[in-house]
C-alpha positions as CSV (number, residue, x, y, z in Angstrom):
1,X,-12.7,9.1,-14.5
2,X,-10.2,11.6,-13.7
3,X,-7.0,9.5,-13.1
4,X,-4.9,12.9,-12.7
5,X,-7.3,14.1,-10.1
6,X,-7.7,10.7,-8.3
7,X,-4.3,10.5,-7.7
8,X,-3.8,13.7,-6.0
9,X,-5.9,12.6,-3.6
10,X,-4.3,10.0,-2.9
11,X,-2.1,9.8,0.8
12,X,1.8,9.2,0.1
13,X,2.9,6.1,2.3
14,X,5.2,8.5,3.2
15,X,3.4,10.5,5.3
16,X,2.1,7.7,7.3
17,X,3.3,7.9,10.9
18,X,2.3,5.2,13.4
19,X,3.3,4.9,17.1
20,X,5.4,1.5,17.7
21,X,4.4,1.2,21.0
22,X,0.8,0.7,20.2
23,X,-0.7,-2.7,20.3
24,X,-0.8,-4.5,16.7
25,X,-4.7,-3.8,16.0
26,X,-4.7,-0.4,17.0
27,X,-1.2,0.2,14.5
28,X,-3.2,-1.6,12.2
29,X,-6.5,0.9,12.4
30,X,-4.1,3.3,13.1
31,X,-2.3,2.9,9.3
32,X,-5.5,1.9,8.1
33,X,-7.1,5.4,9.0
34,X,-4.0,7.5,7.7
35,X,-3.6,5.4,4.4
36,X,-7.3,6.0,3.8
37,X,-6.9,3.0,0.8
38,X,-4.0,0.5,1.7
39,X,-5.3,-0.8,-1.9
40,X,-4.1,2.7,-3.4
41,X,-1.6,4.8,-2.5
42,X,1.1,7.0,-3.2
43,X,5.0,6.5,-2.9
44,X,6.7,10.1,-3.6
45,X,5.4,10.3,-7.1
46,X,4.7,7.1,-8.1
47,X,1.1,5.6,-7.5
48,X,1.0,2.4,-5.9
49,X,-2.2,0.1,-6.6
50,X,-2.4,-3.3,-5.1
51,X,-4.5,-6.5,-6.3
52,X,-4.4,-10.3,-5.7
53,X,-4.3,-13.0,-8.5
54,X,-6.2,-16.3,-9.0
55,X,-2.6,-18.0,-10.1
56,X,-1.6,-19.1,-7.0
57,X,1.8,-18.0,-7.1
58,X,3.8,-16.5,-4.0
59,X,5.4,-13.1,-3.7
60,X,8.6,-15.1,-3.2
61,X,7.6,-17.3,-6.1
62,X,7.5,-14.1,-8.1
63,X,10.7,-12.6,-6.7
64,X,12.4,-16.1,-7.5
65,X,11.4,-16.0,-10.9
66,X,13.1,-12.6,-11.2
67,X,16.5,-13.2,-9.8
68,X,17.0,-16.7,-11.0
């Protein structure tokens, strides 16, 4: 696979305009459509990938663990 490649087409977050006024599904479809892959994305020129893990642990857990 050709990461390189891949990743230019990704969609930069960036780019991603939604309409406040819209009801929260149709922001949601709305993003959803633009982002293409809310699992992948770009931010300026880093790539963004996002995945779960089976550890249990929070976001804030995490962020705790860094701070304190």
């Amino acid at each position: 696979m050709n990461t390189d490649r891949n990743n230019k087409d990704l969609v930069d977050i960036n780019d991603v305009r939604v309409d406040p006024t819209l009801p929260k599904e149709e922001r949601i479809t709305e993003y959803i459509r633009q982002i293409k892959d809310p699992y992948r994305f770009k931010c300026g020129k880093f790539v963004v990938s996002v995945s779960f893990s089976d550890n249990g642990l929070t976001l804030e857990d995490c962020i705790a663990g860094i701070i304190l």
